[in-house]
N, C-alpha and C positions, 0 to 999 in steps of 0.2 A: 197373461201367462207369465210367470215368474222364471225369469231367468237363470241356466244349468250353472254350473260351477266353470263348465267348458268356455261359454261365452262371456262370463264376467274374467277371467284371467284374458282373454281375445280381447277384451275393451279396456283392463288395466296397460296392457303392452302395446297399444295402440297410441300414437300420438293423439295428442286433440287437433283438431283441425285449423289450418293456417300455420303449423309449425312444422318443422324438417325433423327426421328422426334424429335422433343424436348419432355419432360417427361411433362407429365400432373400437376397441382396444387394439390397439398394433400387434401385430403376431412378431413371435421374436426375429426371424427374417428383416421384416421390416423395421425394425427397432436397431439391429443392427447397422445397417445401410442407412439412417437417419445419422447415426452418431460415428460415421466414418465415411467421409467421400470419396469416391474413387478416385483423382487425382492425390488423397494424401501420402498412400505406400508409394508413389513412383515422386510425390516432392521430396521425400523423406531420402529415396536412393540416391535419388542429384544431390539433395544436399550432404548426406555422406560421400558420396562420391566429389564432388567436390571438393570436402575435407580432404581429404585422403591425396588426393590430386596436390593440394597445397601442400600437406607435410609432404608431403615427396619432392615437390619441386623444392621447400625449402633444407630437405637432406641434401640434394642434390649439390646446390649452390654452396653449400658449407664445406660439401665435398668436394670441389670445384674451382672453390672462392681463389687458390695459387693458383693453378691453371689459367684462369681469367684476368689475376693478376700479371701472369706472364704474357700472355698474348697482349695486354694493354701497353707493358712496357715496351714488346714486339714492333708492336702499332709507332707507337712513337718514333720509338729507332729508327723504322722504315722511312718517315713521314723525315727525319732529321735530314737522312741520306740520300733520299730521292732525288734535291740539284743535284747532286754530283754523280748520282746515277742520268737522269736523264742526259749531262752533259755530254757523260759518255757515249752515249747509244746515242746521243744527237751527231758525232765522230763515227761514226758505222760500228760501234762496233755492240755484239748482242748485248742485251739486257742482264742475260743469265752472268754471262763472263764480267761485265762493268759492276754487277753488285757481287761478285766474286774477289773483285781486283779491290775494291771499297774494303770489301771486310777484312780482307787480307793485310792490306796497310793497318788495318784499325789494331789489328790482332798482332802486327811484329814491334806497334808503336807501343801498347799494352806487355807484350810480354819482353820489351828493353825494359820498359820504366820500373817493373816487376822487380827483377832479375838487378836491375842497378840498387834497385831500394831494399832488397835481402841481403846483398854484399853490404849495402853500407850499414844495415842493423845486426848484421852478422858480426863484422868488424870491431861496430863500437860495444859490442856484447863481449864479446872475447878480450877485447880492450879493458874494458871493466872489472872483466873476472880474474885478469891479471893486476890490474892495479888495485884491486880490492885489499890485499894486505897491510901495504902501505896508507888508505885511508881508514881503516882499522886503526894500522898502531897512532894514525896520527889522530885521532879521534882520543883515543883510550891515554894518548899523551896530556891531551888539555883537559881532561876530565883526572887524572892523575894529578894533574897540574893546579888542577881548582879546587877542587873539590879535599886534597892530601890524601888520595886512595892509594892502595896496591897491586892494583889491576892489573892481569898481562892477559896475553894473544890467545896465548895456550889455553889458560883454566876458562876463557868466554866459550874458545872452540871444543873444548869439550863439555861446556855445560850445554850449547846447541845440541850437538852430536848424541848427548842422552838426555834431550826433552822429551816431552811424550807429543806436542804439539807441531813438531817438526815429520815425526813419525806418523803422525794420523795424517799430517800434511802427503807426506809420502805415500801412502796408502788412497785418500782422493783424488790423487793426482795421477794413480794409476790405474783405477777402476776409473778415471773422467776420459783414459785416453780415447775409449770405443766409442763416446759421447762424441767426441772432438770429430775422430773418423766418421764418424756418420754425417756431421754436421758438413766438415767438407768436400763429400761424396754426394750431400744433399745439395748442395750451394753450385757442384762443376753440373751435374744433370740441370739443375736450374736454367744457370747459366746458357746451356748447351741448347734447351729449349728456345729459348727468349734467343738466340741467335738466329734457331734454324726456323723460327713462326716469320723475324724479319728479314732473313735473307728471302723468304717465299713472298711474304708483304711487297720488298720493295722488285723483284725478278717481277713478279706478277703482277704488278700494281696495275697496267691499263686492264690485263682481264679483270682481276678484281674487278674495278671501276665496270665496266663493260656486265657485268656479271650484276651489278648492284641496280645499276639503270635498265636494266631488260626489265624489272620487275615495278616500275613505276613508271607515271606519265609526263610527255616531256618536257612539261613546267617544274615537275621536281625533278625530272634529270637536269637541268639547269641548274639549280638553286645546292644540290648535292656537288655537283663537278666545282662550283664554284664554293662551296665550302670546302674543298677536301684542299684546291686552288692554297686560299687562306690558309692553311694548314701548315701543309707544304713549309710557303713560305714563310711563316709564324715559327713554327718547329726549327728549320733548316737556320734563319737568322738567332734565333736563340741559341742555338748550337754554334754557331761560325764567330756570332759577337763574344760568347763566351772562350769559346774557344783564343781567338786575339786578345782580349784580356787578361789570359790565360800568359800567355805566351809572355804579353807585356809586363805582368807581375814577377817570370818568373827569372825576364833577363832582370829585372829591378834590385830583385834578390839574391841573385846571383851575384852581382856587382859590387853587393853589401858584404856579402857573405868569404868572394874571395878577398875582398881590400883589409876584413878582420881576420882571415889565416882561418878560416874555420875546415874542417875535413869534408869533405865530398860535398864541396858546393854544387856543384853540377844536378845533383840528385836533389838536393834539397831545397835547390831554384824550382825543379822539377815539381816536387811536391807542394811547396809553395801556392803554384801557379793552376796549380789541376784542383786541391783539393779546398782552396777558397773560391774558385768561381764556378766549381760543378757540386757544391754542400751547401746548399740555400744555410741564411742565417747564420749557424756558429760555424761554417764550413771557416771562417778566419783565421779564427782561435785556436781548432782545428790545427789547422796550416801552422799556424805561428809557433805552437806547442814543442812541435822535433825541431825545428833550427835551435831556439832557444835554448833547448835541454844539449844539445851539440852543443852550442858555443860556451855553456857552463862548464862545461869539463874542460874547453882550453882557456877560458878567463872571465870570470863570474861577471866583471864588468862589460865582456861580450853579449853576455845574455839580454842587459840592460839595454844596449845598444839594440840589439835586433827585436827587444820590444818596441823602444821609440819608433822604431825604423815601422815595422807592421804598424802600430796607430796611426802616422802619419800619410803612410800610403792609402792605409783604407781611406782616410777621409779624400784625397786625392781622388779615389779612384769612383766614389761616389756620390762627389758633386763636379767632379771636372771630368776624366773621365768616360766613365760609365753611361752619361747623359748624350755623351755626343753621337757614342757607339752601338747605343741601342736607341735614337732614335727616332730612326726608320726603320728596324727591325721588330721591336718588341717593344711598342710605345704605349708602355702599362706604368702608369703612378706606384712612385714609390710604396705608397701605403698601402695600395691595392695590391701588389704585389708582397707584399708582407704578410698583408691577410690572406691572401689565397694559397701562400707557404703552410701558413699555420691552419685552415683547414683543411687544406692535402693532408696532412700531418695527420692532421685526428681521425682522414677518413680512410685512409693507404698507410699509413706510416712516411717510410724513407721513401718508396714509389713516389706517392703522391705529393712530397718536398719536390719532387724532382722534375715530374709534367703538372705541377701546378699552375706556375709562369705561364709554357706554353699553351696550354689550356685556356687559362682566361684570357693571355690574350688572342688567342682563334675566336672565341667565344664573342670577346668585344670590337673586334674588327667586322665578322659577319653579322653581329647587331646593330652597326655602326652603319651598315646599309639601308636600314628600314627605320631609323630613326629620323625623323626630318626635324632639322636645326632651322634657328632664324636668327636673326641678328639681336645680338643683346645691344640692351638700351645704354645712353650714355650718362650715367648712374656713378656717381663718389663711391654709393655701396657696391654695387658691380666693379668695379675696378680700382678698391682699395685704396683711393687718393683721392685730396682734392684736387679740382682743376684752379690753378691759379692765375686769375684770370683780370685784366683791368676791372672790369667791371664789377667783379667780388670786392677788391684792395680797395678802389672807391665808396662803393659800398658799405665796407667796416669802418674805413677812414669817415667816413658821414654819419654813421652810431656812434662813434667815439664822440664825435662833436657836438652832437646833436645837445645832449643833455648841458653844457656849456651856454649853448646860443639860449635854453630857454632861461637859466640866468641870469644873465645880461638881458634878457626880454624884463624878467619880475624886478630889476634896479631900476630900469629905467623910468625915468619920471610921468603919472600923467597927466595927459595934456587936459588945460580949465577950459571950462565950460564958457561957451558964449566968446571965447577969447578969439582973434581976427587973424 
């Protein structure tokens, strides 16, 4: 019986036997859900959200970055002041009041030296501006004199008086003054901050502390108390050593300053003494710059003088000294301490010139704990000499000779053979 057309399409669609039918085409549903896993939209959110989390933490910090720099200088301050607060309060009296009585000396020592150092550049400015005619005509004399001009007083001051250069002067100088105003409006709020972060630092320093160790376990509250410990006194001696330095430079220059008749010695020992030993690096030159420029105007070979005077002391002060006075305060290598100036510098600017010093050395005193030392070998290379010793000098004295005796060895005759 030959087969309908029904049952030959039934036996074309039919697999042969021992094989699986082939898998059906994916409906679009499915085809979807192949080419998108369900965890992708929610990695996708994190990781946008993430982003987004980042740029905003790094707006924040940008908008930030003075505020942080002010509480770090804060920080410092506190950590400077703290002996002398605790001495206080170790005498009964409160905390609040003893870092009160600190700032208050800091603040009437600041606003004398202020106050002394505007008089005396007030002075020698009004000074100037009246003796200014007289080095005019005498200028305009030896140029008359040299040169065979016609020069006078008059035809200069009215050729200033309609420049056009003087006028535009005139004109930035008074659209700069709102610049100026802002700038120190910006500088006392600064200021005002970074006092009232470390008046609260050092008032509150055991809660602080207290407050910091509640939240860790008491193997790091140890290791914490005793870095803050380091700190303290790393900070407090960098401050106290400079400070004496300070003081020592500035009777030194004083000494110098009233023996040549120079004007407002007092102030200028003053500056001296503050602004080379609290200006890492050119803080010197700095200093040296106003005495100098003062003793020039009462006798050019004065000036001379008070430069010798400044190169000699620095070097005084920085290998005799400087070494004694820091240490046991702040016992950081010359060079270490130079480099750690000059990266503060590039990381803070003037800030980081400033708690550089004390920074590394907290940093290499509490490293100085966990490092374990051994005894170095007794090595010429290690210790930069020979040892000279008998038994070396003998030694050389026996190669010198040596070549000698074999000499006298090859002259000497040899002995014949069979001979008795």
């Amino acid at each position: 019986m030959a087969p309908t057309d029904e049952t030959a399409q039934v036996d074309q669609q039919a697999p042969p036997l021992g094989t699986t039918p082939p898998a059906r085409p994916p409906s679009g549903d499915d085809a979807g859900q192949a080419r998108m896993p369900r965890w992708l939209p929610r990695a996708m959110v994190l990781a946008l959200s993430l982003v987004a989390v980042f740029q905003l933490g790094n707006w924040a910090f940008h908008q930030l970055i003075g505020l942080l720099l002010n509480i770090l200088i804060a920080f410092f301050l506190a950590l400077a002041i703290e002996p002398a607060v605790s001495w206080m309060a170790s005498k009964g009296l409160r905390r609040g009041f003893a870092t009160f009585l600190v700032f208050f000396g800091v603040l009437i020592v600041a606003a004398g030296f202020v106050t002394l150092l505007g008089s005396m550049l007030a002075g020698q400015i009004i000074r100037m501006i009246e003796g200014f005619p007289e080095y005019l005509d005498s200028v305009i004399s030896w140029i008359n004199t040299t040169f065979h001009t016609e020069l006078k007083r008059v035809d200069i001051q009215e050729g200033l008086l309609r420049s056009d250069w003087l006028q535009r002067y005139v004109q930035n100088s008074a659209t700069g003054v709102l610049d100026v105003s802002t700038q120190v409006l910006g500088g006392l709020f600064r200021l005002l901050t970074i006092a009232l972060f470390s008046f609260y630092f050092a008032a509150d320093g055991p809660r602080l502390r207290r407050a910091l160790c509640s939240v860790l376990p008491p193997a790091r509250q140890a290791e914490v108390l005793r870095a803050w410990e380091i700190a303290v006194d790393k900070t407090g001696g960098y401050l106290y050593s400079r400070g004496l330095m300070a003081l020592i430079s500035g009777i030194a220059h004083y000494i110098l300053l009233e023996y040549l008749g120079v004007n407002y010695a007092p102030v200028l020992a003053v500056w001296v003494g503050l602004v080379s030993q609290f200006i890492p690096t050119i803080g010197t030159y700095l200093a040296g710059a106003l005495p100098m420029l003062i003793a020039f105007t009462v006798n050019p070979w004065y000036a001379l003088w008070v430069l010798v005077f400044v190169v000699i002391y620095q070097q005084f002060e920085n290998y005799v000294l400087q070494p004694k006075l820091t240490a046991k305060t702040v016992d950081v290598h010359p060079a270490v301490a130079f480099g750690s100036v000059i990266a503060g510098t590039a990381l803070l600017g003037a800030v980081g010139a400033l708690i550089a010093i004390p920074a590394v050395a907290t940093l290499q005193a509490f490293l100085g704990a966990y490092v374990r030392r051994y005894d170095v070998t007794d090595d010429p290379r290690v210790h930069g000499h020979h040892k000279r010793t008998p038994g070396n000098i003998l030694a050389r004295v026996r190669r010198l000779l040596e070549p000698k005796r074999e000499r006298e060895r090859e002259l000497e005759p040899e002995p014949e053979i069979g001979a008795s």
